[in-house]
C-alpha positions as CSV (number, residue, x, y, z in Angstrom):
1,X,-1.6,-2.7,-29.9
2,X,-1.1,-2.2,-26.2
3,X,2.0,-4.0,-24.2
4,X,0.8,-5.4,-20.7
5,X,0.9,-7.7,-18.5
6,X,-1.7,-9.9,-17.7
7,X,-3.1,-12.6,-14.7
8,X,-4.9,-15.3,-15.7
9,X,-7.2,-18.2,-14.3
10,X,-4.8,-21.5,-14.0
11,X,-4.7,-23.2,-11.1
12,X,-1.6,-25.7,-11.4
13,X,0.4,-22.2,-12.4
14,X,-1.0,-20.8,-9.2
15,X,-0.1,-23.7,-7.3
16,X,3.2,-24.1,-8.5
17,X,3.9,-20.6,-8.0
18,X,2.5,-20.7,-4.3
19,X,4.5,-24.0,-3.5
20,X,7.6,-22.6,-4.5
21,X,7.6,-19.3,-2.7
22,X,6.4,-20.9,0.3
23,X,9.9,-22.1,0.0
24,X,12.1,-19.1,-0.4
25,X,14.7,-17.9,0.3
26,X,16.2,-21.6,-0.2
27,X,14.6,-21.6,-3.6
28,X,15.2,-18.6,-6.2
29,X,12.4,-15.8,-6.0
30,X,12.7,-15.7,-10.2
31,X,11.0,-19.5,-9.8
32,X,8.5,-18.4,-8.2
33,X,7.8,-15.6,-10.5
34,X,8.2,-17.9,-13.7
35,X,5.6,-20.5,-12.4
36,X,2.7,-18.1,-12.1
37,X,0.2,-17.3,-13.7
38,X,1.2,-14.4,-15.5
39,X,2.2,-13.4,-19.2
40,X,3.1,-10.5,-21.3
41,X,0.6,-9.9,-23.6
42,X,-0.6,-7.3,-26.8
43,X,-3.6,-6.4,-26.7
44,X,-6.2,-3.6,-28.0
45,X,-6.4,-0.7,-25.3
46,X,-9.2,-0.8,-22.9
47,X,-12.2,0.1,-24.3
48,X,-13.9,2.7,-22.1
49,X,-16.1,1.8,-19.9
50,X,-18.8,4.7,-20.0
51,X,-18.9,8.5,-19.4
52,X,-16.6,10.1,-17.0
53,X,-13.7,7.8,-18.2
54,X,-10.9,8.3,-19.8
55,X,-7.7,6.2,-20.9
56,X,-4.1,6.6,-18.9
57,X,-0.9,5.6,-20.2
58,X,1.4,5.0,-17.2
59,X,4.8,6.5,-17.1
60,X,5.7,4.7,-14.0
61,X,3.6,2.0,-12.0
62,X,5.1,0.6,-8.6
63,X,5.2,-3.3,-8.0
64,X,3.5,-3.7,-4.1
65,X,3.8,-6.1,-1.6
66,X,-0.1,-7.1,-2.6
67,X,1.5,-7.9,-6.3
68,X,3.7,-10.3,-4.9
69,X,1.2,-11.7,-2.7
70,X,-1.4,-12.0,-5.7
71,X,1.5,-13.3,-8.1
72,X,3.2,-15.4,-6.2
73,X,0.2,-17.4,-4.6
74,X,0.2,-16.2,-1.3
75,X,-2.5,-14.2,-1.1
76,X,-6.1,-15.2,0.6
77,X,-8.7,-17.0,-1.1
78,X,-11.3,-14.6,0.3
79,X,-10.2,-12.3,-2.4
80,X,-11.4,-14.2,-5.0
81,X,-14.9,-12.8,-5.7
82,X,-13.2,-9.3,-5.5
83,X,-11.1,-9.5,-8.6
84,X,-12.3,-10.7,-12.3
85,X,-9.7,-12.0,-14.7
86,X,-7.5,-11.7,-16.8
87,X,-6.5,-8.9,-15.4
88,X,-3.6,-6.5,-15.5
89,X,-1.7,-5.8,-12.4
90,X,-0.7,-2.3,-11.0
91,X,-2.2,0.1,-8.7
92,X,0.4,2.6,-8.0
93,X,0.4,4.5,-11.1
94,X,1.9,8.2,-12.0
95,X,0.7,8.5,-16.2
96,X,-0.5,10.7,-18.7
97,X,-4.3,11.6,-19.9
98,X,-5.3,10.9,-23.4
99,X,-8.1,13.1,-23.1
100,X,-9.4,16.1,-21.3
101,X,-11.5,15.5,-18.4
102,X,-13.5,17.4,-15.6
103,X,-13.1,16.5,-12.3
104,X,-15.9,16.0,-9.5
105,X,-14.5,19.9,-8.1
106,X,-15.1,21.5,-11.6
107,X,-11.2,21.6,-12.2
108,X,-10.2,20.7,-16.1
109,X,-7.7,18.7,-17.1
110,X,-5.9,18.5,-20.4
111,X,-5.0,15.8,-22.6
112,X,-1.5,15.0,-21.6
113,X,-1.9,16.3,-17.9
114,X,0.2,13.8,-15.2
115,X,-2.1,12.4,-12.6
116,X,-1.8,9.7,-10.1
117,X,-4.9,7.3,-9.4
118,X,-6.6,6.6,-6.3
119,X,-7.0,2.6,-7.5
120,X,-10.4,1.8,-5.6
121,X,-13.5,1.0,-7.8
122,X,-16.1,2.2,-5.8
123,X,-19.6,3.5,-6.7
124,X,-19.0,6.6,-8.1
125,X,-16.8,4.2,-10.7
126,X,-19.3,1.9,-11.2
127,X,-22.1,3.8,-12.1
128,X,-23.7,3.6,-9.3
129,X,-25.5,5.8,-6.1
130,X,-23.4,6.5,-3.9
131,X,-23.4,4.3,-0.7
132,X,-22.7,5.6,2.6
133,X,-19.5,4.8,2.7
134,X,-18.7,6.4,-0.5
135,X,-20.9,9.2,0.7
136,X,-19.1,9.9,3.4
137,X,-15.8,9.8,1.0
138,X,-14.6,6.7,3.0
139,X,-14.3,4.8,-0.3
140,X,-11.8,2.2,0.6
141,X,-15.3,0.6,2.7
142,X,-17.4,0.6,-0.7
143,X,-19.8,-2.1,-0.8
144,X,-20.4,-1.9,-4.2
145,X,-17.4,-3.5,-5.7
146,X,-18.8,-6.1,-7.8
147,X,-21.7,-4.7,-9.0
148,X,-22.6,-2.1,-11.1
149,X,-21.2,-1.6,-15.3
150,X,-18.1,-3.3,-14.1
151,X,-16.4,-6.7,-13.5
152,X,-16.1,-7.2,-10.4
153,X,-12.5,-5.6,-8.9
154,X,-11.7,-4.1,-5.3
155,X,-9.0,-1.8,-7.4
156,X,-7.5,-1.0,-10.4
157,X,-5.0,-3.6,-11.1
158,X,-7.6,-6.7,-10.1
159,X,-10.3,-6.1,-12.8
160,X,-10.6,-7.3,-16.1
161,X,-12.3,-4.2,-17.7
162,X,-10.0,-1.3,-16.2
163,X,-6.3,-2.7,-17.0
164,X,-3.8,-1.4,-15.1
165,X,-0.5,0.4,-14.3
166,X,1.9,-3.1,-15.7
167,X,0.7,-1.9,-19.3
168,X,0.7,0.8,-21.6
169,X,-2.7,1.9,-21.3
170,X,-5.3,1.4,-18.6
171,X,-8.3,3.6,-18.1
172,X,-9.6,5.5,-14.9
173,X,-12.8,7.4,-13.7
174,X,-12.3,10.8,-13.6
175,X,-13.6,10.2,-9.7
176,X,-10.1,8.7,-9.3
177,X,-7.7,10.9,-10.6
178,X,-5.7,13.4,-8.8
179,X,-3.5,16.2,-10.9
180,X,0.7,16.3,-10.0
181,X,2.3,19.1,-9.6
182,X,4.7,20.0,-11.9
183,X,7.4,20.3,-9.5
184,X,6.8,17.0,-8.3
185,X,9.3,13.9,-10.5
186,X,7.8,11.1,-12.0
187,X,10.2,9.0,-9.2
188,X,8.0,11.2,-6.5
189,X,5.1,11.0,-8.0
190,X,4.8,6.9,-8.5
191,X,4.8,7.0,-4.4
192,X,1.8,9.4,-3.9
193,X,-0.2,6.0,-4.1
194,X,1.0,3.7,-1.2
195,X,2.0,7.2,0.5
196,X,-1.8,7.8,0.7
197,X,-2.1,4.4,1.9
198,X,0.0,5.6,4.6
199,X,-1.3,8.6,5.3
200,X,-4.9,6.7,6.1
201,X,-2.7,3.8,8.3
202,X,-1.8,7.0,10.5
203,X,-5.2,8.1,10.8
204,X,-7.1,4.7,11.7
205,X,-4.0,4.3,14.2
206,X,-5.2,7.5,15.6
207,X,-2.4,8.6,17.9
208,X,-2.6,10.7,20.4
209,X,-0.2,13.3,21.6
210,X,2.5,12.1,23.2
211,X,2.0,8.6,22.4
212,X,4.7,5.9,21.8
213,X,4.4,3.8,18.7
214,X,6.0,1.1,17.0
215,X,5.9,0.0,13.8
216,X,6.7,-3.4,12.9
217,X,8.2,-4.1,9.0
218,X,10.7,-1.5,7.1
219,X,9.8,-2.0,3.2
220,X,7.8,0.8,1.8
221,X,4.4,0.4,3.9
222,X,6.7,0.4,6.9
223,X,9.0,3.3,6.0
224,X,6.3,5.3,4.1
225,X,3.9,4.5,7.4
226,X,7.3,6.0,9.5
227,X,6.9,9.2,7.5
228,X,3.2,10.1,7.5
229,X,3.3,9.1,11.3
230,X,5.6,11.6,12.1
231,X,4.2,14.5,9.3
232,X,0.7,14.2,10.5
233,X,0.4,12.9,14.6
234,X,1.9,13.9,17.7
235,X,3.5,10.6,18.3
236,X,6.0,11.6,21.1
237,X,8.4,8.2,20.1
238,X,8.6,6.0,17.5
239,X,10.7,2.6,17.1
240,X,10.6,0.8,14.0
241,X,11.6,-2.6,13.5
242,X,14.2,-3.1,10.4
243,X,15.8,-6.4,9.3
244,X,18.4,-4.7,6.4
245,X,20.8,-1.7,6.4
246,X,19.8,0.0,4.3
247,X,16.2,0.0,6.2
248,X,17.9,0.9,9.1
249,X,19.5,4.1,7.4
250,X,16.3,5.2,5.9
251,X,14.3,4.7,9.2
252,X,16.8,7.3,10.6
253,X,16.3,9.5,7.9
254,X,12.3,9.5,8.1
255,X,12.4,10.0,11.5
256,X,12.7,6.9,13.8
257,X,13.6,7.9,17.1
258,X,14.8,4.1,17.5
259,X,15.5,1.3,15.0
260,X,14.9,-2.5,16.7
261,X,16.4,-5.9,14.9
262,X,13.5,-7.9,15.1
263,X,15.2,-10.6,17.8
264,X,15.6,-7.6,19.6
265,X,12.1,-6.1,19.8
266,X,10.4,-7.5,22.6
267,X,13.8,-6.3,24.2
268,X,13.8,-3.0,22.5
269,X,10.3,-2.1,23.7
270,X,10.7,-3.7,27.5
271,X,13.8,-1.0,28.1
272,X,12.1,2.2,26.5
273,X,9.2,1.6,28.2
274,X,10.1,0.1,31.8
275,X,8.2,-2.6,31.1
276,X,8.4,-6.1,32.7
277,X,8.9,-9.2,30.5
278,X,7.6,-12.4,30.9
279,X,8.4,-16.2,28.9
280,X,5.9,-18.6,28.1
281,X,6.5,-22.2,28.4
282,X,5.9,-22.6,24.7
283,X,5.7,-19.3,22.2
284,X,7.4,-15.5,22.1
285,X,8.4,-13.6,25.2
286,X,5.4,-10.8,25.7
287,X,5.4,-7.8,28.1
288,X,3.2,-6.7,30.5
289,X,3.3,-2.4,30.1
290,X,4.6,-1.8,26.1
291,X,3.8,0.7,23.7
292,X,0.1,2.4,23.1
293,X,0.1,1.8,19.6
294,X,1.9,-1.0,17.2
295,X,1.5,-1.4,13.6
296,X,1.8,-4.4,11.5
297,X,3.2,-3.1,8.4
298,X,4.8,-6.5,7.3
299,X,1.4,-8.5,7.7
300,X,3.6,-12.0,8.6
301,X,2.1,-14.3,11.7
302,X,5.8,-13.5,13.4
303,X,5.5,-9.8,13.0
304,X,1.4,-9.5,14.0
305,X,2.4,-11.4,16.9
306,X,5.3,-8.9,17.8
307,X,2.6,-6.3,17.6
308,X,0.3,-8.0,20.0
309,X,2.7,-9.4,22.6
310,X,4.5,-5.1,22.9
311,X,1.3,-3.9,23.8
312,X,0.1,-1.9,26.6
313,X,-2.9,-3.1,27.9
314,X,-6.3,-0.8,26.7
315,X,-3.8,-0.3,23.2
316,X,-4.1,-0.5,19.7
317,X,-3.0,-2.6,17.2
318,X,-3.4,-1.2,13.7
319,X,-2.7,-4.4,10.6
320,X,-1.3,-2.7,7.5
321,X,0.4,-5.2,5.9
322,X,-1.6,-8.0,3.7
323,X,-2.2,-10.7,6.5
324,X,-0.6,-14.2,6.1
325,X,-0.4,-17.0,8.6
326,X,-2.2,-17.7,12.0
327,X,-1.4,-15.8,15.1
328,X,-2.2,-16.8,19.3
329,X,-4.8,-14.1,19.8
330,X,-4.6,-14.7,23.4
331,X,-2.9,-11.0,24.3
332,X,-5.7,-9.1,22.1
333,X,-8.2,-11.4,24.9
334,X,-6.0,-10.6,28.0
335,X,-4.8,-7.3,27.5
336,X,-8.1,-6.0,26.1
337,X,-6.3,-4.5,22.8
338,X,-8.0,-2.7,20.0
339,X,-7.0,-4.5,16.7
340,X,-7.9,-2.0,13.7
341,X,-7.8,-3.0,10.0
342,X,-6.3,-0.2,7.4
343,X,-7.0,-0.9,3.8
344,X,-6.2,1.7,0.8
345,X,-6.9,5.3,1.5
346,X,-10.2,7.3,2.1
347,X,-9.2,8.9,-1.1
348,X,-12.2,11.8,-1.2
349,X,-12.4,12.3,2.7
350,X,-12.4,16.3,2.0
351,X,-16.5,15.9,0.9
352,X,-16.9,13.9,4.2
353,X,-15.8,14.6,7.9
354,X,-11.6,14.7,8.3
355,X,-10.1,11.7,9.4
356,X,-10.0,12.6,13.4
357,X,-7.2,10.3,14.1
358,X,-4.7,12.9,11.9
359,X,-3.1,16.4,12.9
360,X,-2.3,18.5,10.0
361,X,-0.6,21.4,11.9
362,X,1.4,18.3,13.3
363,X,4.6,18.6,11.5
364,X,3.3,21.9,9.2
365,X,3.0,20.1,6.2
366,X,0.0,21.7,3.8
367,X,-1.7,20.5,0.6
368,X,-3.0,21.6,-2.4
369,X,-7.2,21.5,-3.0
370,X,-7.6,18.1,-1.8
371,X,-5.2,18.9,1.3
372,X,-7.5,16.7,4.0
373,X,-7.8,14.0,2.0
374,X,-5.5,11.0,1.9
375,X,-4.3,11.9,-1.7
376,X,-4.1,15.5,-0.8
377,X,-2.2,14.4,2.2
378,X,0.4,12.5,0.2
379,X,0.8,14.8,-2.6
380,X,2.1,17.3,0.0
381,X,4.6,15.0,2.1
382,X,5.4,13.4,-2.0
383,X,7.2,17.1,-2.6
384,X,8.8,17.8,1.0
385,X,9.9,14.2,2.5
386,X,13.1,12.7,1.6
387,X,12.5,10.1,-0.6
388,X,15.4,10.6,-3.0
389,X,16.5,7.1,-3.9
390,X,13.0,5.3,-2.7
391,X,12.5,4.0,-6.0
392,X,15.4,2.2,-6.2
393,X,15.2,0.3,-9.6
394,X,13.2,1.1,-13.2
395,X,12.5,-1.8,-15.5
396,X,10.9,-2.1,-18.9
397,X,8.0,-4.8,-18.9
398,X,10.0,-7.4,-21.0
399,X,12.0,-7.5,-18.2
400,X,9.2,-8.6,-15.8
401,X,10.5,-11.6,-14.1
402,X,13.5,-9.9,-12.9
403,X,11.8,-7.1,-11.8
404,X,9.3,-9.2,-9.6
405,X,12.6,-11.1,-8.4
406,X,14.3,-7.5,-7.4
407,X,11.0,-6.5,-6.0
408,X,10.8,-10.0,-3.7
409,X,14.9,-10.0,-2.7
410,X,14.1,-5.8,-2.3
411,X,15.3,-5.4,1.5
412,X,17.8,-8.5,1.5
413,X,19.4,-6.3,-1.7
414,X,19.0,-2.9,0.0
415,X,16.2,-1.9,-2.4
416,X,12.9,-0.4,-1.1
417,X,10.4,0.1,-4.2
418,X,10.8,-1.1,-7.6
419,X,8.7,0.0,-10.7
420,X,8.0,-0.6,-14.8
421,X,8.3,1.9,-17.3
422,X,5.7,0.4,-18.9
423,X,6.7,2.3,-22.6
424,X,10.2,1.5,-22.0
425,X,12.3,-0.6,-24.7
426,X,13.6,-4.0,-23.6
């Protein structure tokens, strides 16, 4: 029997859950966990769903923002005809094959080889011909991703027929699995993932040189977004916006020219960049001059709003984080702005044209085979940045509520990304 954990359909669960964490931090984060909709469960591994695909048992899967989001009831009801349930969270997933497989490039790889999993579903997944997006290797714009032999599921993690990485086994396609190095720690390794969501965030920003950015949120999109940033542009200066210490310490580390409170970051960005200020009758101070580029890595109302308002007119404004909340759209009107979504990673870019907005020789960093794609990108900034310590917490699935509870109090308790050991004891 397989361990996992599971999502199911229920809605007074899900509304329970959603109520509750509307109303943290003044209620416990654990109550919000322990109202959802979400139980540990053995099962039978998942069967497999055709040729090509082979079954995974993760060593280490990472708990996202998206998780939360999904877990605790906040995320958007225009996901719903994306996922199929039950289904067993986890996208960021370092694990072991249980059988050999060929990859799309001809390379072999042996039972027990470590890979990490590029989570989209898309049509090479599914069975399917490849649609232009997928063509092109720009998989995270598949339109395919509830059709085909599968339930419907924009990733691993939100379909009912793959599992995923909060189990013991899960299965992949071998079109989504990418090899580790042997140098490269399981605690590296778990990152590659949102790393290569990172990675792609830089590119859709696409910074030019000598360009001043900042980015707005300091958990591991905003910190992991700080790093590939400054591996793979020619950003000249880069301020990110931290609430915690230990945020502020890291930002340093990765790179942050400056580090902003967020009451101080319509402030921050007026002195660095001569700007002039100006204060609404009602709503947030906003400047006229800013940066060229902000990105939303937190994905709150307040912080897309910061991004917006710090703006140079003719700039971009790039939305990383999962969106929540409304926002006064009235500076992306007035001040002409360029407001980008970046979802997931291009994952196979290397068959298609390279993402234009990146600059490999930027910061001298070089891959393996897959070195201008997304994964390739993050496999080679997984083994050189300093992420020592990133992964801040390990927990056996039986401990699941206090994991999700560590993961949602992670920046008030100077933690940036927790995971499960999914074959951990209790």
């Amino acid at each position: 029997m397989t361990r996992g954990l599971e999502l199911y359909r229920s809605l007074p669960r899900y509304a329970a859950a959603r109520v509750v964490s509307g109303r943290l931090p003044r209620l416990s984060s654990m109550a919000a966990t322990s109202a959802a909709p979400l139980r540990l469960v053995d099962r039978g591994d998942p069967a497999l769903p055709g040729p090509g695909w082979v079954t995974v048992r993760p060593r280490l899967a990472g708990i996202c923002g998206s998780d939360l989001a999904t877990v605790t009831g906040q995320s958007s009801f225009y996901f719903s005809p994306l996922v199929s349930m039950p289904f067993t969270p986890g996208h960021e997933i370092v694990g072991d094959l249980q059988e050999a497989v060929s990859l799309a490039d001809g390379r072999r790889l042996a039972a027990g080889s470590r890979v990490v999993i590029d989570p989209v579903l898309g049509c090479a997944a599914r069975g399917l011909e490849l649609c232009p997006a997928c063509a092109a290797g720009r998989s995270s714009r598949c339109d395919s991703i509830t059709v085909g032999h599968l339930s419907p599921g924009l990733q691993t993690g939100y379909c009912a027929d793959t599992g995923g990485g909060w189990s013991r086994a899960m299965v992949a396609h071998h079109s989504q699995l990418h090899p580790v190095p042997d140098t490269l720690v399981d605690e590296r390794a778990v990152l590659v993932e949102p790393l290569a969501t990172a990675v792609h965030t830089a590119g859709r920003a696409r910074i030019a040189t000598g360009d001043r950015v900042l980015i707005v949120g300091a958990g591991a999109v905003g910190l992991l977004t700080l790093l590939a940033v400054r591996a793979y542009t020619k950003a000249e200066h880069v301020t990110l916006v931290a609430k915690h210490r230990r945020q502020v310490e890291l930002a340093r580390r990765f790179g942050a020219d400056e580090v902003l409170a967020p009451d101080d970051a319509v402030g921050g960005v007026r002195r660095a960049n001569r700007a002039l200020r100006l204060t609404p009758q009602l709503g947030g101070d906003f400047l006229l001059g800013g940066v060229d580029v902000a990105i939303d890595c937190a994905g709150s109302a307040s912080s897309l709003s910061t991004a917006l308002r710090v703006t140079r007119a003719g700039g971009r404004v790039v939305l990383s984080g999962v969106p929540s909340g409304s926002v006064d759209l009235t500076p992306l009107w007035y001040r002409e702005l360029e407001l980008v979504g970046t979802y997931a990673s291009s994952g196979g870019a290397r068959r298609g044209d390279p993402d234009p907005g990146l600059d490999p020789a930027a910061a001298g960093v070089e891959g393996g085979p897959d070195d201008e794609s997304d994964f390739g990108r993050a496999l080679a900034l997984a083994a050189t940045a300093p992420l020592d310590g990133v992964v801040s917490a390990v927990y056996p699935l039986a401990r699941w509520r206090e994991a999700l509870d560590h993961a949602l109090s992670a920046g008030r308790l100077g933690a940036v990304k927790i995971v499960f050991d999914p074959a951990a004891s209790a």
